[in-house]
C-alpha positions as CSV (number, residue, x, y, z in Angstrom):
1,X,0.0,0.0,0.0
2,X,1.0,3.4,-0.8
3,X,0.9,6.7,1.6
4,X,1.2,9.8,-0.7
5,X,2.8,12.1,2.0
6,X,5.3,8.6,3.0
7,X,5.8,8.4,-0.9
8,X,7.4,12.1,-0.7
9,X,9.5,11.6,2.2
10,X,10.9,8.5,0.8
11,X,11.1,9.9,-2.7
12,X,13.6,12.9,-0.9
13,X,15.5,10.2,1.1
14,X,16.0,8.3,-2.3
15,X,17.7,11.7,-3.6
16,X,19.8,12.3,-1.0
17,X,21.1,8.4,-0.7
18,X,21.8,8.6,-4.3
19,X,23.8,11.9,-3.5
20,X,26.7,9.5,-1.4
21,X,27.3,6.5,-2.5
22,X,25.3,3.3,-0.7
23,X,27.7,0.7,1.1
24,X,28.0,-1.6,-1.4
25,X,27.4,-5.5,-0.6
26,X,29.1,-8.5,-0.6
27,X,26.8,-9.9,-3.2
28,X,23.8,-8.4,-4.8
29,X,20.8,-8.1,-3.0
30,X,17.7,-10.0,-2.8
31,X,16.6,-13.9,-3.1
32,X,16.1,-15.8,-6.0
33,X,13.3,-17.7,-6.7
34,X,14.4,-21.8,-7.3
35,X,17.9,-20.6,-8.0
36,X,17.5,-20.4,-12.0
37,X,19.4,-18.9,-14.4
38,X,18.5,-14.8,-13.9
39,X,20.5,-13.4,-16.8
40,X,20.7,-14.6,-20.4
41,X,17.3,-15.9,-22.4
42,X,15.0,-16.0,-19.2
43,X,13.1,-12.8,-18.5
44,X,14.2,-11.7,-15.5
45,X,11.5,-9.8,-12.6
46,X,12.7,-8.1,-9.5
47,X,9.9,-7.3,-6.9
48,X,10.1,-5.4,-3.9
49,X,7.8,-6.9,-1.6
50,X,6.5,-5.8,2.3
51,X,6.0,-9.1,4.3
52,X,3.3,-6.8,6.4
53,X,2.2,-5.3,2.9
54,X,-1.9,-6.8,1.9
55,X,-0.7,-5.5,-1.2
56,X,2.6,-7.4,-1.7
57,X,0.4,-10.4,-0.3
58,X,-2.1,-10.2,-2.5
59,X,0.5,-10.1,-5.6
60,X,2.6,-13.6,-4.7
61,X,-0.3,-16.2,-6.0
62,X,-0.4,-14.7,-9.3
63,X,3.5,-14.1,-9.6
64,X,3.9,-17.6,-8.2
65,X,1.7,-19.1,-10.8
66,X,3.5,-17.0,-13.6
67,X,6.7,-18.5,-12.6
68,X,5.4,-22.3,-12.2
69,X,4.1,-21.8,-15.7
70,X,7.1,-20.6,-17.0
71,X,9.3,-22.7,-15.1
72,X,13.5,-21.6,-16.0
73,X,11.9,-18.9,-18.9
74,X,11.0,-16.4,-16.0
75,X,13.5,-15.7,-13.5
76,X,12.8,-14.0,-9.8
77,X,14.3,-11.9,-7.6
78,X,12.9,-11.1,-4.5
79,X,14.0,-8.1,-2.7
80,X,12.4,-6.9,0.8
81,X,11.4,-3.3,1.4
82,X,9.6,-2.8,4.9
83,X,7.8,-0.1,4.7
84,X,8.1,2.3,7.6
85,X,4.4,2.9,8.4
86,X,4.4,-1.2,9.0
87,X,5.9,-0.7,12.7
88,X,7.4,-4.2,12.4
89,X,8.0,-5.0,8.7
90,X,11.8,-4.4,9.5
91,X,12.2,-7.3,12.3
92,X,10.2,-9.5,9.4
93,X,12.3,-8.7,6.6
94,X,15.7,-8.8,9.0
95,X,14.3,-12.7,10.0
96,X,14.5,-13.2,6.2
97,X,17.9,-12.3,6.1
98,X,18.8,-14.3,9.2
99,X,17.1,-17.3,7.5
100,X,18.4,-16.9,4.5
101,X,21.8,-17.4,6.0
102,X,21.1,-20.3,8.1
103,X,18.8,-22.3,5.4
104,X,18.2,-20.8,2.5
105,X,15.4,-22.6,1.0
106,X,13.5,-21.7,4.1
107,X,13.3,-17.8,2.8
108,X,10.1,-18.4,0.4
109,X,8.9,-20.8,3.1
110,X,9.1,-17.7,5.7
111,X,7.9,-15.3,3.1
112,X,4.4,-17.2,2.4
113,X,4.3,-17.6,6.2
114,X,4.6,-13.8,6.7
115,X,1.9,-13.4,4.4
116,X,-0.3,-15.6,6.4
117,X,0.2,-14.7,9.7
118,X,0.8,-10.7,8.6
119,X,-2.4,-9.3,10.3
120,X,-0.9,-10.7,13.5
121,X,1.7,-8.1,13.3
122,X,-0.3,-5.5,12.1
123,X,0.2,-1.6,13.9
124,X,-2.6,-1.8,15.9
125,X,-2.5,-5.5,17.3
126,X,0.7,-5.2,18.5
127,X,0.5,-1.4,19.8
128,X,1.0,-2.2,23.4
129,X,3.6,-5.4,22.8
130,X,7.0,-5.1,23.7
131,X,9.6,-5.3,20.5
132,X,11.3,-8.0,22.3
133,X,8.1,-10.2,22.3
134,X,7.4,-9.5,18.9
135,X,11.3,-10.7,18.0
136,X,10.7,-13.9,20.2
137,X,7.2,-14.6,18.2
138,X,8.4,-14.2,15.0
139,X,11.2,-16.3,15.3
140,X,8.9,-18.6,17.2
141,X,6.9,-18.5,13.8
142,X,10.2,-18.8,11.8
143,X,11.5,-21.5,13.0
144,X,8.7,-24.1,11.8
145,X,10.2,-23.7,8.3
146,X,13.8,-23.1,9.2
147,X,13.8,-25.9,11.3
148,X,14.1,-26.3,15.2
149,X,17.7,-27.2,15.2
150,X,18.6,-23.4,14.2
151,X,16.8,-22.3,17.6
152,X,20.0,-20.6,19.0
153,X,21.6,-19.3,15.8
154,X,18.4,-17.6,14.9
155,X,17.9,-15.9,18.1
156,X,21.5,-15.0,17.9
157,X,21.2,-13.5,14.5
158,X,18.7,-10.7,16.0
159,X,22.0,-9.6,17.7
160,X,24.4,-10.3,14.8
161,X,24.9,-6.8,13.0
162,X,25.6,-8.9,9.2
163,X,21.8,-9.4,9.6
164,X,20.9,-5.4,10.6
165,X,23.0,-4.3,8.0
166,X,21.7,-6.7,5.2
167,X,18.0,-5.5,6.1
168,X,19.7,-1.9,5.5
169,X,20.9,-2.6,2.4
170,X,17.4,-4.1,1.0
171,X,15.9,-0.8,1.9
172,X,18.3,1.3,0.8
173,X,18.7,-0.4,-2.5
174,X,14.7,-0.2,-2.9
175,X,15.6,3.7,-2.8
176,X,18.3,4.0,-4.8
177,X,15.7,2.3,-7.9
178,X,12.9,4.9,-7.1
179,X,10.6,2.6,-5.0
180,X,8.2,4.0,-3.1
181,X,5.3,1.3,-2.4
182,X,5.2,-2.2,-2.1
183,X,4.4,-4.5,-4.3
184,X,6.6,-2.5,-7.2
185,X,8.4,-4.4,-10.3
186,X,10.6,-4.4,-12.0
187,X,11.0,-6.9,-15.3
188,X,14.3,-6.7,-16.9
189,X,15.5,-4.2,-15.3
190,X,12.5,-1.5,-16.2
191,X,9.8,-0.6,-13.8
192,X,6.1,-1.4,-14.6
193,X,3.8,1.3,-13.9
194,X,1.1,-1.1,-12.9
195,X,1.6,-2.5,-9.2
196,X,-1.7,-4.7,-9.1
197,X,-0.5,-7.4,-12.0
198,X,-2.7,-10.4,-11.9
199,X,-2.1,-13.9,-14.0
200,X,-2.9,-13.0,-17.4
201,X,-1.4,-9.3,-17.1
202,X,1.8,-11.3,-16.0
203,X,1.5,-13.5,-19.2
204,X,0.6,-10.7,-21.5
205,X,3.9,-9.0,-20.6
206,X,6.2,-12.0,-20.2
207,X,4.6,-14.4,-24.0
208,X,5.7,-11.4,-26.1
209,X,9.4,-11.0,-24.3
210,X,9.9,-14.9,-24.8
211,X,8.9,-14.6,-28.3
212,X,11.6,-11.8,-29.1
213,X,14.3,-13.9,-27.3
214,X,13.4,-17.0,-29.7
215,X,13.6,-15.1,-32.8
């Protein structure tokens, strides 16, 4: 979802990040879908997406179904982008990184589990909670896909500054590419204009890129 006045503010802090330069990662940001192949003949989508977004929700089926039907032709990257008016999209999007590091094919896993579970951690719900009980409930919630065995290291990665810093960089590099809302897109490196893409839009974007690669 998208606040006009937030859209502003974040527009003016992505001109003044692009003013210095960005600390510049280890590897490129984001997760990719099934590890294929992101460069080269497969259309390649990034999407910034808010674990606490209804939005970015709401957009996963039909992106998920776009990529099962075009199996290694359309490639995925995921990048997250907590939104700052979602008080705890940042702790959600940090215990991505933290899985990501532990087990990485536990991040989609997580990510879907966000989505179902994101009214839980909603502004108003968790008004009166302590951030330290919403750190021990996520990773409470985390830690049936990551795996039990990873209890301590994924408590420990909410105190591991790799982790902070990688949920940094996510943001950051959302602002650096002009986004300003969640769910944005961006396929082949250019930015769709239309946020709300359903199945068929998804097809009648991706069919006619396939068919230029062929030829």
């Amino acid at each position: 979802m998208t606040n006009p006045l937030l859209c502003l503010v974040m527009l003016f802090l992505c001109f003044s990040l692009c003013k210095s330069q960005l600390p510049i990662p280890a590897k490129i940001d984001g997760f990719v879908y099934k590890k294929p192949t992101v460069w080269g003949e497969s259309v390649a989508v990034e999407a910034f997406l808010d674990p606490h977004c209804p939005d970015s929700r709401d957009s996963w089926l039909p992106l998920k179904q776009a990529l099962d039907y075009y199996s290694g032709r359309l490639s995925l990257v995921v990048h997250p982008f907590p939104l700052p008016y979602h008080s705890n999209s940042f702790t959600a999007c940090r215990s991505l990184h933290i899985a990501n590091k532990l087990n990485s094919s536990s991040v989609y896993p997580l990510l879907e589990l966000f989505f179902k579970t994101q009214e839980k951690y909603y502004n108003r719900p968790t008004y009166w909670i302590p951030r330290a009980s919403i750190v021990a409930d996520m990773t409470k919630l985390a830690l049936t896909v990551v795996g039990e065995s990873f209890s301590t290291a994924f408590h420990s990665g909410f105190n591991d500054s790799s982790t902070d810093q990688a949920a940094r960089i996510s943001f950051k590099y959302g602002c650096s590419r002009g986004v300003a809302g969640t769910p944005s897109f961006f396929v082949n490196g250019m930015p769709l204009s239309n946020s709300t893409v359903d199945y068929n839009t998804w097809k009648s974007i991706v069919d006619p890129l396939l068919s230029k690669n062929k030829n």
